[in-house]
C-alpha positions in Angstrom: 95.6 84.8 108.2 96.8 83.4 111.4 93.8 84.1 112.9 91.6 82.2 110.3 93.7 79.6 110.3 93.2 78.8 114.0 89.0 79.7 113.9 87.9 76.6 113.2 89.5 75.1 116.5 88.0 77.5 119.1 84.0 78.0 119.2 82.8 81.3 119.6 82.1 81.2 123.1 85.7 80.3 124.4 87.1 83.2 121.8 84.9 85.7 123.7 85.8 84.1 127.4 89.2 84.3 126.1 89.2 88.1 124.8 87.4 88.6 128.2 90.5 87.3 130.2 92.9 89.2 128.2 90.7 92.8 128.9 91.1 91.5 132.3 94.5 91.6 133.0 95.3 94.6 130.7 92.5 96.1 134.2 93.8 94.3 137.0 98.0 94.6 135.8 100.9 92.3 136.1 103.6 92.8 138.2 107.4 94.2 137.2 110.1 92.2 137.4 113.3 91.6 135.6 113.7 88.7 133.7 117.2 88.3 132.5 118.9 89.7 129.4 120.7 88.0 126.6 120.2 87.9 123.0 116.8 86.7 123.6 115.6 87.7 127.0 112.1 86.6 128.4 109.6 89.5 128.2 107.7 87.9 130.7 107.4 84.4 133.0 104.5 82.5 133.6 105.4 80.2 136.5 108.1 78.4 135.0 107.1 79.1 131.7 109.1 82.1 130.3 108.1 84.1 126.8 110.9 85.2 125.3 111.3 88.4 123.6 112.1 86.8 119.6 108.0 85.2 120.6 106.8 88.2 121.6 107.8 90.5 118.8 106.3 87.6 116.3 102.9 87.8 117.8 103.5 91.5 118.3 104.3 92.1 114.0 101.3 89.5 113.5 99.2 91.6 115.5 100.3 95.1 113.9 99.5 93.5 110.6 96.0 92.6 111.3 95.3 95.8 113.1 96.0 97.4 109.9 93.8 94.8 107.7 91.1 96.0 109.8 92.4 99.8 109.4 92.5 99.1 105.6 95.9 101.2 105.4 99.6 100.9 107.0 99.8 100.7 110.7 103.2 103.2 111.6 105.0 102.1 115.0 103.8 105.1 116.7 100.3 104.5 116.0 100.4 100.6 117.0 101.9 102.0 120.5 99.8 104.5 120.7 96.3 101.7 120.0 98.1 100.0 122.9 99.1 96.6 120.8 101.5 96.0 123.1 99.9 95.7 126.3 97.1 93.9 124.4 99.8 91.5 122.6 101.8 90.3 125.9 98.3 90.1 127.6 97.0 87.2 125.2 100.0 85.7 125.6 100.4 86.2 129.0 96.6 84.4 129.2 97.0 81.8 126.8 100.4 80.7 128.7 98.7 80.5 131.8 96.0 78.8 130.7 98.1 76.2 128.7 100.1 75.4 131.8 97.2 75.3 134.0 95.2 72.7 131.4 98.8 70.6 130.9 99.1 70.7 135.0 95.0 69.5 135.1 96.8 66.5 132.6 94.3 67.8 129.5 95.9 66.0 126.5 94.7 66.0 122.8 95.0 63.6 120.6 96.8 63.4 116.9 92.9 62.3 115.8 91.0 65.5 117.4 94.2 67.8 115.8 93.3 65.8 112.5 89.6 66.3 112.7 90.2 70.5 113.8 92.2 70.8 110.7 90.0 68.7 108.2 86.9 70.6 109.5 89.0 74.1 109.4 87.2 76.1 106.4 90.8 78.0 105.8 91.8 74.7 104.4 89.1 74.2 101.8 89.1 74.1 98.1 85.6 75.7 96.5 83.8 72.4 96.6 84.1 72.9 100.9 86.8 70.2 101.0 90.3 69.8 102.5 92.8 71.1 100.1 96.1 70.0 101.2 97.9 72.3 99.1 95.9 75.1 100.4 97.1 73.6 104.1 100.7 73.7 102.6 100.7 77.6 100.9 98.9 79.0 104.0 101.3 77.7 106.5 104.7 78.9 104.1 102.5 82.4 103.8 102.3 82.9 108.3 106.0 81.4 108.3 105.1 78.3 109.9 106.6 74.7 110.3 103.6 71.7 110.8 105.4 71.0 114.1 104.8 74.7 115.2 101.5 74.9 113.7 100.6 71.3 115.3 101.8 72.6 118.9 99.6 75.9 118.6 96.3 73.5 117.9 97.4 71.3 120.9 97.7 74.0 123.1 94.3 75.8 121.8 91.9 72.6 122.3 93.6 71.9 125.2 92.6 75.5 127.0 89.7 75.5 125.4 88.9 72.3 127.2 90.2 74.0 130.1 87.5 76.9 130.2 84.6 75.1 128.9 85.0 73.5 131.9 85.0 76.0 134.4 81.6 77.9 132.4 79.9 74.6 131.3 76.5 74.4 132.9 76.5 78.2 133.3 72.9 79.7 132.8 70.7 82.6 133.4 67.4 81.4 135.4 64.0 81.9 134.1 62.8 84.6 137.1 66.0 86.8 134.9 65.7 86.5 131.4 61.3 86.3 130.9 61.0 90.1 132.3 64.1 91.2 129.9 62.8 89.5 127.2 59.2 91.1 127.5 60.6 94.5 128.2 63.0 94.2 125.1 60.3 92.5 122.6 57.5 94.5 123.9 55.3 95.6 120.4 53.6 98.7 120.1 51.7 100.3 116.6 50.9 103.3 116.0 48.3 105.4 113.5 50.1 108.8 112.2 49.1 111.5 109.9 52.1 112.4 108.6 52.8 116.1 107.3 54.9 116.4 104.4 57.5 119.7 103.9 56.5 119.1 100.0 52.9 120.1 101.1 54.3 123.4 102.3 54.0 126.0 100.2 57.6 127.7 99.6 57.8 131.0 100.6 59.0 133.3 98.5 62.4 135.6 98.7 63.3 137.0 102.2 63.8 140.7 103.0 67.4 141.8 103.0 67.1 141.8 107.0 65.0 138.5 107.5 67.8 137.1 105.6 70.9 138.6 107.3 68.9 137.3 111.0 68.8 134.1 110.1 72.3 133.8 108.1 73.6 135.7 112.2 71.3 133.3 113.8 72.9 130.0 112.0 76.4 130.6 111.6 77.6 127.5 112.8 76.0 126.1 109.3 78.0 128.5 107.1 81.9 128.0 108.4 84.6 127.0 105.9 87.3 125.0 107.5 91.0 125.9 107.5 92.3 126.5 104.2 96.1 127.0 103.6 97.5 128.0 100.3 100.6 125.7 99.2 103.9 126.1 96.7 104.9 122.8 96.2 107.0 120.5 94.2 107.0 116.9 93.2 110.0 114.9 92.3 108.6 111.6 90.2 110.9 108.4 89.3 108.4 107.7 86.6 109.8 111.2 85.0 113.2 110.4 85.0 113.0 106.2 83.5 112.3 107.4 80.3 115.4 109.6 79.5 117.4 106.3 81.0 119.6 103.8 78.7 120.7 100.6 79.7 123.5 99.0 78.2 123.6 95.6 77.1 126.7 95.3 79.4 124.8 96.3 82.3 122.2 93.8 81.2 124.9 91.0 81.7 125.8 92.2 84.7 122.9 92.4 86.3 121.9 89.0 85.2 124.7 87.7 86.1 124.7 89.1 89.5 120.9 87.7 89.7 121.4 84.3 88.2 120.4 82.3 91.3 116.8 83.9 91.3 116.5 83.1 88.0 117.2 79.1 89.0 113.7 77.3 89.1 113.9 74.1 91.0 112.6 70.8 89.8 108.7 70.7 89.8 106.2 67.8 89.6 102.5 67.5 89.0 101.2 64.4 90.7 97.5 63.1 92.2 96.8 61.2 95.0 94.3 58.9 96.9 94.9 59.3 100.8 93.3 56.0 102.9 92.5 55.1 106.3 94.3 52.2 106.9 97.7 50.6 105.6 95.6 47.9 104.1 92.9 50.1 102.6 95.8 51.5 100.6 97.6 48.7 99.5 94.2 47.5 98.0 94.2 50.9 96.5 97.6 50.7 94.7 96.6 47.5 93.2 93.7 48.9 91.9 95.5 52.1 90.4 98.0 49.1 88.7 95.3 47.1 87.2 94.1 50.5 85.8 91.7 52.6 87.5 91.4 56.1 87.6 92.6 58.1 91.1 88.9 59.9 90.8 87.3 56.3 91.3 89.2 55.0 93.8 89.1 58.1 95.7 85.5 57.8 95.6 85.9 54.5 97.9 84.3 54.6 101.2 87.8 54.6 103.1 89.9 57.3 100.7 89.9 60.8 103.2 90.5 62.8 99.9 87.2 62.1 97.8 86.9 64.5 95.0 90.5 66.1 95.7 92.7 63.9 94.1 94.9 66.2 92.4 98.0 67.5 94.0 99.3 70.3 92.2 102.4 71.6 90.8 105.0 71.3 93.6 108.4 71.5 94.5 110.1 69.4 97.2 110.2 72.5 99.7 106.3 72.6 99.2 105.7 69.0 100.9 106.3 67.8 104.1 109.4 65.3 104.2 108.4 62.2 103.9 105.6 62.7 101.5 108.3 65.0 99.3 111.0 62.3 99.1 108.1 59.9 98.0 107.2 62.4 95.5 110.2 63.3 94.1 111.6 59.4 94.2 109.0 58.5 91.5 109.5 58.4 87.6 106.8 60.1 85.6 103.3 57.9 85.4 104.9 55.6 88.3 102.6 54.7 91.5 104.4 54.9 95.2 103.7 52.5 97.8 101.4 53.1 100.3 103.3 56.6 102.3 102.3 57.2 106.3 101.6 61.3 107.1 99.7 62.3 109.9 96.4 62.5 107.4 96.3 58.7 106.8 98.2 56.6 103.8 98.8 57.8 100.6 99.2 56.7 97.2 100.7 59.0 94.9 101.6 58.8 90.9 103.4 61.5 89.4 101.8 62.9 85.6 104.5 65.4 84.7 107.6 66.1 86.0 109.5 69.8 84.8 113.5 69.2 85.0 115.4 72.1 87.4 116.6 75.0 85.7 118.2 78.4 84.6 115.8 81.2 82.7 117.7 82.7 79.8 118.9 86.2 79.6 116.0 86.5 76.7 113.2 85.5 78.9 114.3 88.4 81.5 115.5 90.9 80.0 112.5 93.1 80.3 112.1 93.0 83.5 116.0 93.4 84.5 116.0 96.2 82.1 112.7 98.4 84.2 115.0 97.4 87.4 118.1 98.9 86.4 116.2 101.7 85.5 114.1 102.2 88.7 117.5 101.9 90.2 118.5 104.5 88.4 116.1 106.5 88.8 115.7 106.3 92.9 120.1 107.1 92.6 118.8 110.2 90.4 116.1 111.4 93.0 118.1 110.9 95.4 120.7 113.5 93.7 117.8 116.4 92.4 116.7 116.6 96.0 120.0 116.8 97.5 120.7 119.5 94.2 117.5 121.5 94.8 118.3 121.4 98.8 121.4 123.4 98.3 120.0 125.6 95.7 117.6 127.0 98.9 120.6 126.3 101.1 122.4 129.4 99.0 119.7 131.6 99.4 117.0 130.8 96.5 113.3 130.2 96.8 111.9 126.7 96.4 110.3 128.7 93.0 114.0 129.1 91.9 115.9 126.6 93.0 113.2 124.0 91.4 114.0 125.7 87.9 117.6 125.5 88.6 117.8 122.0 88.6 115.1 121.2 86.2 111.6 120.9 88.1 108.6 122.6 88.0 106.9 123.9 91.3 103.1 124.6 91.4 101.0 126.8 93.7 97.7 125.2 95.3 95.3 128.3 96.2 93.5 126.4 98.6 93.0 123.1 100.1 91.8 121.7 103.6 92.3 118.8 106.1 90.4 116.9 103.9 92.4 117.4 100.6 89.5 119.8 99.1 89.9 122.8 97.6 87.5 125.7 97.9 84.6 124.5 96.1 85.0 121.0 97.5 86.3 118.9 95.0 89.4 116.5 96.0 92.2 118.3 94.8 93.9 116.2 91.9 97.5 115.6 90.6 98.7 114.7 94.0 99.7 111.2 93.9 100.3 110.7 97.5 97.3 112.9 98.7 96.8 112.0 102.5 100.8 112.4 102.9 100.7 116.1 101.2 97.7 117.5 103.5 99.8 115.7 106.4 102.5 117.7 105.5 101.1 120.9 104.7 98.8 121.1 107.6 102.0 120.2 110.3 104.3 122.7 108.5 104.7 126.6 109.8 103.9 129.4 107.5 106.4 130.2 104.9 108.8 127.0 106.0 109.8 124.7 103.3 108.7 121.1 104.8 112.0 118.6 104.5 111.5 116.2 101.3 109.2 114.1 102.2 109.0 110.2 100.6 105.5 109.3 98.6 103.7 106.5 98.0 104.6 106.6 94.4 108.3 106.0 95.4 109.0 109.7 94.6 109.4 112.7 96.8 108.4 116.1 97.4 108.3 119.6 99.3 106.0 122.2 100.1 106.1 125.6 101.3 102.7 126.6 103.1 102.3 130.4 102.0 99.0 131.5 103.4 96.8 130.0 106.7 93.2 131.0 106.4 91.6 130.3 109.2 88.7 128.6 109.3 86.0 131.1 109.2 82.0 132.1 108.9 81.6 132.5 105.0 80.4 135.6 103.9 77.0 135.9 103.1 78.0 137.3 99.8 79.7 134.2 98.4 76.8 131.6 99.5 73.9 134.0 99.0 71.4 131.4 97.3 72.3 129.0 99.5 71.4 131.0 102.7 68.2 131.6 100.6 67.4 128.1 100.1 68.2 127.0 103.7 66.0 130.1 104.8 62.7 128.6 102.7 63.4 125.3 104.1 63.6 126.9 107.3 60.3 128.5 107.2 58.8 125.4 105.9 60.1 123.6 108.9 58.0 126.1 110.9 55.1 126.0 109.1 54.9 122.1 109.4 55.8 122.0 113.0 53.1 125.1 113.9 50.4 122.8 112.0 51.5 119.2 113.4 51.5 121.0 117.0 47.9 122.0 116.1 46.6 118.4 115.1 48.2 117.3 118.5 46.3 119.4 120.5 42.9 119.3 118.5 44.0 114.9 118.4 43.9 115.4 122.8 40.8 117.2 122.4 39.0 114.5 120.7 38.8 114.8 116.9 40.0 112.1 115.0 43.1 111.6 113.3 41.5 110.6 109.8 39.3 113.7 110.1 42.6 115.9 110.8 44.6 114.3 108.4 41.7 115.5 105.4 41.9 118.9 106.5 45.5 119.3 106.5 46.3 117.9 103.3 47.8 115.2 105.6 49.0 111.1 104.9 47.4 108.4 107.2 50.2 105.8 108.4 49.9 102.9 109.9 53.0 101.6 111.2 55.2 98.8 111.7 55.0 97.0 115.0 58.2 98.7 116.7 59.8 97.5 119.6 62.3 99.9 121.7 65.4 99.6 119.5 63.8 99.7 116.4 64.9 103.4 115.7 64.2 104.7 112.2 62.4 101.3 111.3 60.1 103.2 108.5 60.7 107.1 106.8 57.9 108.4 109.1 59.2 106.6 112.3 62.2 108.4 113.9 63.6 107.3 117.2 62.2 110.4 119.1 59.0 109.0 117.7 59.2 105.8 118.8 60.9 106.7 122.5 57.6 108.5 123.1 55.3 106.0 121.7 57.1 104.0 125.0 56.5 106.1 127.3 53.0 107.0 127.0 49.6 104.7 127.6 47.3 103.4 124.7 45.2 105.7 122.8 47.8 108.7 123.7 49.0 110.8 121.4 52.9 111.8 120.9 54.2 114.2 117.9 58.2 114.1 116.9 59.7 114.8 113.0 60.0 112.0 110.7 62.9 110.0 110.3 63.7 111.7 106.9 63.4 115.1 108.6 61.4 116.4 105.7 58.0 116.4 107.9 56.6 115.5 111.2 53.9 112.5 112.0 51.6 113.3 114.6 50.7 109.2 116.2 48.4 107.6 118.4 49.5 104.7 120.3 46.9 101.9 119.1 48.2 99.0 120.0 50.2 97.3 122.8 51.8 93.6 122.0 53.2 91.7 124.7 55.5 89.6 124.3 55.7 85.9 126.0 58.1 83.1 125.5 56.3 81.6 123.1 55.9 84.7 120.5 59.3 84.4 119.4 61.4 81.3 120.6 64.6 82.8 118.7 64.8 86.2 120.1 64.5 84.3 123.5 66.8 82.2 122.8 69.0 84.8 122.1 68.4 86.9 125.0 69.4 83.5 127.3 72.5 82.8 125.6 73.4 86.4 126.1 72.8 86.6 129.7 74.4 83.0 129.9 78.0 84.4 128.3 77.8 87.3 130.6 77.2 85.2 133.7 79.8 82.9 132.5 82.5 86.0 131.6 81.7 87.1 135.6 82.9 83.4 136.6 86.1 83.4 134.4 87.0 86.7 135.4 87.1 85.9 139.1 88.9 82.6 138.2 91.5 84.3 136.0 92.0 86.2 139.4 92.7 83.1 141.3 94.6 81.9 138.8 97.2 84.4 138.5 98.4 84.8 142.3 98.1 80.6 142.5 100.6 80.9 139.1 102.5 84.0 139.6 102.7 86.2 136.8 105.7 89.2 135.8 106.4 91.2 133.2 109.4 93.1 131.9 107.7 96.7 131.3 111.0 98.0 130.9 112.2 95.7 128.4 108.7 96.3 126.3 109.2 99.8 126.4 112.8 99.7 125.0 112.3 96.3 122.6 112.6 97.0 118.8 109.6 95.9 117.3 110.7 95.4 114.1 113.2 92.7 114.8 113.3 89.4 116.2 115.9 89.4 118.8 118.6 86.3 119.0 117.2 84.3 116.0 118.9 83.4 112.7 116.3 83.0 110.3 112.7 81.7 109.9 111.3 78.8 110.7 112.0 75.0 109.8 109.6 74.4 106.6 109.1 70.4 107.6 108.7 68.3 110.9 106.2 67.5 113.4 103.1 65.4 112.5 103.8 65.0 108.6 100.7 67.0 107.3 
């Protein structure tokens, strides 16, 4: 989210240049010094500028967590290391430092109206309608932990190195003599006539002697193997079994509430709308307005309201606003107007429609859900003791069959099931709730060794026993008889087609025409698609072998390759050759020369990132990052401030 909350300040361009940078130093190193130690030592120095260790493990935890967005599961510590996050977190930084003190030493400045504009035009910030949503600007910041005066800094910096390198690649460009012969090579057409031999033309063979079949089932093997299968015992320790057979006392109830009662506290909330002006003047002409009667929707509509359309402001709480704009909302009486109040977004006038008094939810209103808590609690308390139960039932001697009945659980025996969580016919084995865990498990566990209870994603636990490895092995012909069958007619079908294509192609060299060829071989006549060289399987009958030899040979040629479907081959004549000149397709062109214009421009930056770091100097604590807990943030005392710095 941090990401897409900064995208709208940095174009394209620089974010690549910037990435470029970073990739650079991970290459070229930094050196190794130490930096000092402390509750908050400095991971690394930048000329005088130092980044401590409570920074780096932010941006570090921000990282990990959109690494796994992009993984679409958890991200453990191991695997984050092992991605190398690290390096690639304290190299942006390292980069974006440098570059911020190297723009503030060039005296680049940006102004409170460019931030304003960056976070107006910011699309994170937009209601549905495509407008700024201030309350959407509020939530986002609270959800990435961030104060306005943080967030404000981190745009000043941004513009500012952005300035900074569009300086150094501005003007930057690939000359003509470079980019027309690409462009022709790369946008070069060629069209081709095929007849096209289908496998469904074939006639099917019939069934294959007993040792035709047993050849080809010898001769393709590597088609037939099953993978490893290991046979399991396991057993699975639920919470959701044992919150049914739990009471909870009304006593406990009180308790609990009791010991909860400042959760339950809601704080004073407000709905109010708002017009937000230009000027201090603009705004007091506004109020009046509002007093004489007017609706916020029609004065917001004025040429000088910022907010048009987006006069409402929500249900908020004080926390929820900045400052000075929460102390003007929260000073009002219900249906009054405020005087004009000065934020960093221009003047607003604000009237507050409902206001909902602080208070305390009743027992009544919570008792459900304290009730499904205490017994979760419970419950976790009682897993906690069946595992520890069933452990020393093995500890004594028993198997895990025993020692589950012992204690009142059920173990179940898997025949079969691979890497991929499939059993032998290849259906996802079912009843596991925490399937990728289990096969994790299983497949990491020695033969006949009870794995350690492991914790699931359904909050309960189990352990297995892996009683049998089969090793992955050729199938025997036996068990997949019709299959070998099938694959053998398909096979000779294959043949068949190839043998005849082969034979247009050379009758095709020796002069008879593909339309006659086609009619006698029960043939289709294809015409197709202008193809370039990356168009790969642009139609069924075009594969890329096709279209590499269509390339490589002069027109009227002839070229044969399977289809792109691989259920035929097309036998083709190159008929046409399309050059292409600047002026056939402006866009591709265009394309091609802002290509070759980032790529000249990433050289330049790259050997200025060079200069850049022996003018600045540049060191790194490895042996800190190696030893650093990533998981906390050293020397701090909580999060960060919720109000200050520009009053958005």
């Amino acid at each position: 989210m941090l990401d897409s909350i900064r995208q709208g300040v940095s174009s394209w361009v620089i974010k690549i240049l910037l990435g470029l940078l970073i990739l650079s130093f991970a290459v070229w190193g930094i050196g190794d010094i130490f930096l000092g130690a402390g509750a908050n030592p400095s991971v690394a120095k930048v000329g005088d500028q130092e980044i401590t260790a409570a920074d780096f493990v932010r941006n570090y935890q921000r990282d990990v967590q959109r690494l796994a967005a992009r993984a679409g599961r958890n991200v453990t510590p191991d695997e984050a290391r092992e991605f190398g996050q690290v390096r690639q977190t304290i190299s942006r930084m390292v980069i974006q430092t440098m570059l911020g003190e190297t723009a503030r030493g060039y005296g680049l400045s940006i102004s409170d109206d460019l931030i304003r504009e960056a976070v107006f035009e910011n699309e994170a910030f937009h209601d549905v309608t495509g407008r700024f949503d201030q309350n959407r600007f509020l939530q986002t910041l609270g959800q990435n932990g961030l104060s306005e005066e943080e967030f404000v800094n981190s745009i000043r910096v941004d513009l500012a190195r952005d300035q900074l390198l569009s300086s150094i690649s501005v003007g930057t460009f690939a000359p003509g003599p470079l980019v027309e012969p690409i462009f022709k090579h790369r946008q070069e057409e060629r069209v081709a006539e095929m007849a096209v031999i289908d496998l469904a033309t074939i006639d099917a063979p019939g069934t294959p002697d007993e040792p035709a079949l047993v050849r080809f089932y010898e001769e393709n093997e590597a088609r037939y193997i099953a993978p490893e299968y290991r046979a399991v015992t396991y057993v699975w320790i639920a919470p959701d079994a044992l919150v049914d057979e739990i009471e909870v006392t009304q006593d406990e109830l009180e308790r609990m509430y009791e010991a909860r009662l400042d959760s339950f506290f809601t704080a004073e909330q407000r709905d109010a709308e708002q017009v937000i002006l230009e000027s201090e003047d603009a705004a007091i002409s506004a109020r009046e307005r509002l007093v004489a009667g007017e609706s916020f929707e029609t004065v917001a509509a004025d040429p000088s309201a910022i907010n048009s359309g987006a006069t409402d402001l929500g249900t908020v709480e004080w926390l929820d606003l900045p400052e000075d704009l929460g102390d003007a909302v929260f000073d009002l009486s219900e249906g009054a107007i405020s005087d004009p109040v000065e934020t960093a977004f221009g003047f607003h006038v604000i009237r507050v429609t409902r206001i909902v008094p602080e208070g305390t939810k009743p027992l009544s209103e919570v008792r459900a859900d304290l009730e499904d808590e205490i017994k979760r609690d419970r419950a976790y308390d009682g897993l906690d003791d069946l595992v520890a139960r069933l452990e020393d039932e093995m500890a004594g001697g028993r198997t895990l069959e025993d020692a589950a009945g012992r204690v009142g659980l059920t173990s179940v025996r898997l025949e079969a099931i691979d890497r991929a969580g499939r059993d032998r016919s290849g259906a996802q084995v079912s009843g596991i709730a925490d399937l990728e865990r289990f096969v994790e498990t299983v497949f990491t566990a020695e033969e006949m060794q009870v794995s350690n209870p492991q914790e699931s994603a359904d909050g309960g636990f189990f352990l297995a026993r892996v009683d049998t490895v089969l090793p992955e092995a050729v199938r025997p012909l036996a068990d997949i008889r019709d299959g070998v069958i099938e694959d053998w007619r398909r096979d000779q079908q294959q043949q068949q087609a190839r043998q005849q294509a082969e034979t247009m192609l050379a009758a095709a060299k020796a002069g008879r025409s593909l339309t006659e060829l086609a009619g006698d071989n029960g043939a289709r006549l294809v015409t197709s698609a202008p193809l370039t060289r990356s168009s790969g399987q642009s139609q069924a009958e075009v594969s890329s072998a096709l279209v590499t030899q269509l390339f490589d040979v002069r027109l009227g040629d002839y070229v044969m390759a399977p289809t792109a479907t691989g259920d035929g081959f097309a036998v083709a004549r190159l008929d046409e050759i399309k050059e292409a000149t600047p002026e056939s397709d402006g866009v591709a062109l265009a394309q091609l020369r802002d290509v070759l214009n980032s790529s000249m421009a990433q050289d330049i930056l790259a050997q200025y990132q060079i200069a850049l770091q022996e003018e600045v100097g540049v060191s790194v604590n490895e042996t800190l990052l190696d030893t650093i807990d990533l998981n906390v943030l050293p020397g701090t005392g909580g999060g960060a401030p919720r109000h200050g710095g520009m009053g958005f």
